[in-house]
VMD Tcl script that draws the C-alpha trace (Angstrom):
set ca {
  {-47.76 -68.78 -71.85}
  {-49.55 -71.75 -70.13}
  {-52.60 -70.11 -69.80}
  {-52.40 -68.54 -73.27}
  {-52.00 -72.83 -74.33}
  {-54.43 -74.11 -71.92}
  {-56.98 -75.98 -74.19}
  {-60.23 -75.53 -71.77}
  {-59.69 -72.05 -72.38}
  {-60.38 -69.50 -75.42}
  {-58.41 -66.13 -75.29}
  {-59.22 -62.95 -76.59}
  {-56.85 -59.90 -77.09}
  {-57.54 -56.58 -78.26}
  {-54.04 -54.99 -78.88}
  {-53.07 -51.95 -81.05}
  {-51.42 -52.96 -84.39}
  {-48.55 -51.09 -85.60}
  {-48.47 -50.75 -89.29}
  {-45.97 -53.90 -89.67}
  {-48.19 -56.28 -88.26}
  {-51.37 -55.05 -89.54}
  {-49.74 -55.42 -93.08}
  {-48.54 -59.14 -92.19}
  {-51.25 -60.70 -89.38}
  {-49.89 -63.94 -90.26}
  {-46.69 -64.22 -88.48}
  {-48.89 -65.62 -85.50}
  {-47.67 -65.83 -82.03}
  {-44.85 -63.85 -82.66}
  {-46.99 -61.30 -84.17}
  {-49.05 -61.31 -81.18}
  {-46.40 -61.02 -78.67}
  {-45.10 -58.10 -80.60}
  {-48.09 -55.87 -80.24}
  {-49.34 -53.83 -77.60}
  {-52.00 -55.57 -75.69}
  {-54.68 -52.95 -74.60}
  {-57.37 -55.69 -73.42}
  {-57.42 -59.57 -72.84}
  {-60.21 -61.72 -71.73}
  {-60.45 -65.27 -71.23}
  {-63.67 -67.81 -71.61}
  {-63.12 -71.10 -69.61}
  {-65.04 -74.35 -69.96}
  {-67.50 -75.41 -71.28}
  {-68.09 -77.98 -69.10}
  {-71.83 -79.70 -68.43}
  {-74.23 -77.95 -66.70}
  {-73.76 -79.07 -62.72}
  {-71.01 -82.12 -63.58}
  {-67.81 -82.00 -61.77}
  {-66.28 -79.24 -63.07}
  {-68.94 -77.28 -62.66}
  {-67.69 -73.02 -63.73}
  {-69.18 -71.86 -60.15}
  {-65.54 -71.01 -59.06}
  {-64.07 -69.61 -56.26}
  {-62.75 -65.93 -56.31}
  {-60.18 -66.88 -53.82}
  {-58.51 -69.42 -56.40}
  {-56.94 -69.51 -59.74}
  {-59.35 -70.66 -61.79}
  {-57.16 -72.15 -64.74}
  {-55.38 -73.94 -61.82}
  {-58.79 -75.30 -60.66}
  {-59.75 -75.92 -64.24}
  {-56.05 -77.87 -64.79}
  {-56.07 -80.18 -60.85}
  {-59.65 -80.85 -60.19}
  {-61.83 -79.16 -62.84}
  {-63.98 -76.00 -62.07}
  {-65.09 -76.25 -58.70}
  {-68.52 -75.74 -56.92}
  {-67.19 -73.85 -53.78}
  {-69.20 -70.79 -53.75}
  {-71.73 -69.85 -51.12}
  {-74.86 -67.95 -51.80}
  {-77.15 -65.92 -49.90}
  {-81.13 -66.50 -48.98}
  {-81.19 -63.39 -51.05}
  {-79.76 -64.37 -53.78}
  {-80.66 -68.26 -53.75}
  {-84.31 -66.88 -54.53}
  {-82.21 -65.61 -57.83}
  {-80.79 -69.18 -58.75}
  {-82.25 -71.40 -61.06}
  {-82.54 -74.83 -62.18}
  {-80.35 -77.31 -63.71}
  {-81.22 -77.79 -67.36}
  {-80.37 -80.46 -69.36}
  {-78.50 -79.71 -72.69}
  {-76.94 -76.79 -71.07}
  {-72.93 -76.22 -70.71}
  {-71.38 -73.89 -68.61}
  {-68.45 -71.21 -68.77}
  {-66.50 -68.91 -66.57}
  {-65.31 -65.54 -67.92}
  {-62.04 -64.77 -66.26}
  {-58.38 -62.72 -66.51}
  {-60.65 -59.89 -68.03}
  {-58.19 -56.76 -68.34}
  {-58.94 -53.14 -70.07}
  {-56.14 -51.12 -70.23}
  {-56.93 -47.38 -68.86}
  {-55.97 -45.75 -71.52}
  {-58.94 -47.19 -73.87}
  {-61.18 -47.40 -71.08}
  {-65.09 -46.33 -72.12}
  {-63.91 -47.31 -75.83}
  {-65.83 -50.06 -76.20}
  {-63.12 -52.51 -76.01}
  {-64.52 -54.38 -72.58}
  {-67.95 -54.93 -73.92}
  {-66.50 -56.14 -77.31}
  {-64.01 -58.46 -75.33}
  {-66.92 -59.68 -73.68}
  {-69.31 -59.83 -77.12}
  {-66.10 -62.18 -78.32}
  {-66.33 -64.25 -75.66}
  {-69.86 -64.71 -75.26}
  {-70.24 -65.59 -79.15}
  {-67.78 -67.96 -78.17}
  {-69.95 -69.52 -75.71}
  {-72.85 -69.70 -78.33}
  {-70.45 -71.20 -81.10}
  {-69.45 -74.18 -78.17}
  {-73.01 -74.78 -77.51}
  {-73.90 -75.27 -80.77}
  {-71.01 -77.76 -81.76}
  {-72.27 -79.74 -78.64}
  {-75.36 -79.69 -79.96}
  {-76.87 -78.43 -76.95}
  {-79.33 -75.45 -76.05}
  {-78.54 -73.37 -73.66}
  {-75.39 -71.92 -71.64}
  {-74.85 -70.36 -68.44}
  {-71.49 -67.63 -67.91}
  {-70.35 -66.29 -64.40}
  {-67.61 -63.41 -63.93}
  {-66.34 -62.71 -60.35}
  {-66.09 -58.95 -60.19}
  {-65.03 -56.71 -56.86}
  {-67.80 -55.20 -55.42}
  {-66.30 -51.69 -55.21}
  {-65.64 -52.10 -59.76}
  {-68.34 -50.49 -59.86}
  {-67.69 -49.67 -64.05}
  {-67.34 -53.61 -64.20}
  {-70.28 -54.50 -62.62}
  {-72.84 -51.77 -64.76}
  {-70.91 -52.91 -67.87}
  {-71.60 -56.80 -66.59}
  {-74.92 -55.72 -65.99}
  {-75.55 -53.78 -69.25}
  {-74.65 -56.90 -70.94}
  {-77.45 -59.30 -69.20}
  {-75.20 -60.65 -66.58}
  {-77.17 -60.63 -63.11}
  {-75.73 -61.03 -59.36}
  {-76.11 -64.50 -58.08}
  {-73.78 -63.97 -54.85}
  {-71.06 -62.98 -52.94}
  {-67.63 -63.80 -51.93}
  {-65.19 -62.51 -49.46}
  {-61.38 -63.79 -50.79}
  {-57.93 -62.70 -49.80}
  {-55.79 -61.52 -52.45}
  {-51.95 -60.92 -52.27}
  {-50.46 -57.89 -53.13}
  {-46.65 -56.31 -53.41}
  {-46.47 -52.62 -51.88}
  {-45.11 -50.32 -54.83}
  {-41.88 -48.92 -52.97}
  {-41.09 -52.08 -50.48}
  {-41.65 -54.77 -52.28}
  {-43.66 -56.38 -49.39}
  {-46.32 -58.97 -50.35}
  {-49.74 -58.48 -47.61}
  {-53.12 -60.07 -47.99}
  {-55.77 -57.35 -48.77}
  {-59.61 -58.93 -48.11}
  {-61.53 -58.13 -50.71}
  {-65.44 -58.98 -51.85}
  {-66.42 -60.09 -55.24}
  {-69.44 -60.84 -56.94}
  {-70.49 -63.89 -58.56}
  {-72.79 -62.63 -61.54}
  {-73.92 -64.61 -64.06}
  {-76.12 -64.95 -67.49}
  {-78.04 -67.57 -68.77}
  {-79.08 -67.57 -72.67}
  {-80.78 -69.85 -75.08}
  {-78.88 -70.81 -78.49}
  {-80.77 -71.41 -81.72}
  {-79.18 -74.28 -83.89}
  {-80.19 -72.55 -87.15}
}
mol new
graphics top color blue
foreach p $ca { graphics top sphere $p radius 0.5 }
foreach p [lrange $ca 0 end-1] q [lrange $ca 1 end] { graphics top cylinder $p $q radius 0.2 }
display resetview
């Protein structure tokens, strides 16, 4: 529920309506709450383009929690490789971080990710235009082995910009045991112009 209220944040749920709450879509959060949630995205920022707050996060942290202490933080190292990749600071440009994206399996290769992503991305342009700016810039950490993630990413213009290596905490099914698997993510990103018309 916090990060559902965060207001640097923009959340987008693709659930499966029951016939009750297709009928009344009105009844709001509870109505919300009361459906099945089969995908859920959220867009973070915007911030200005390389100010502090900057939406190069870290894979290793929360970023609503960085977004809520210290703003989005610049922590992220990049290869040679990529660097060549990187590209100028613009003025008039704001910057968001896609994050918490979830498909359920079920309606996997529906179409639901890409129009989670669509949402989100419009979202972007809609910000950019009430802040009469011009262009915005979107990263999404993905693991390297979501492969699916990463060609969907792709398909939609996002391009890899670098690499991280983060530990994340996990509880073993039958034990209950937390451990710290290491895992790699990629920092990919897209950069698009807005039209104010």
């Amino acid at each position: 529920m916090a990060r559902l209220s965060n207001p640097q944040a923009a959340h987008f749920i693709a659930s499966l309506a029951d016939s009750d709450s297709a009928e009344n879509p009105g009844n709001g959060l509870a109505a919300l709450l009361s459906t099945e949630w089969v995908g859920f995205v959220a867009l973070l920022g915007p911030v200005p383009f390389g100010g502090e707050g900057s939406a190069k996060v870290s894979a290793a942290h929360d970023p609503y929690s960085q977004m809520q202490v210290t703003g989005l933080s610049s922590n992220l190292e990049r290869t040679s490789a990529q660097a060549k990749i990187e590209r100028p600071a613009q003025s008039g440009m704001l910057e968001f971080h896609i994050g918490a994206v979830f498909v359920d399996p079920g309606v996997r290769k529906t179409g639901v990710g890409k129009a989670l992503i669509e949402a989100a991305l419009s979202e972007a342009e809609t910000q950019v235009r009430k802040q009469k700016a011009d262009t915005f810039e979107c990263t999404i950490h993905v693991d390297t082995y979501n492969h699916a993630a990463v060609k969907l990413y792709q398909k939609m213009g996002f391009v890899v910009v670098g690499e991280e290596t983060y530990a994340q905490q996990t509880v073993a099914p039958v034990s209950d045991v937390s451990r710290m698997i290491d895992r790699v993510a990629f920092l990919m990103e897209l950069r698009r112009a807005v039209s104010q018309t």
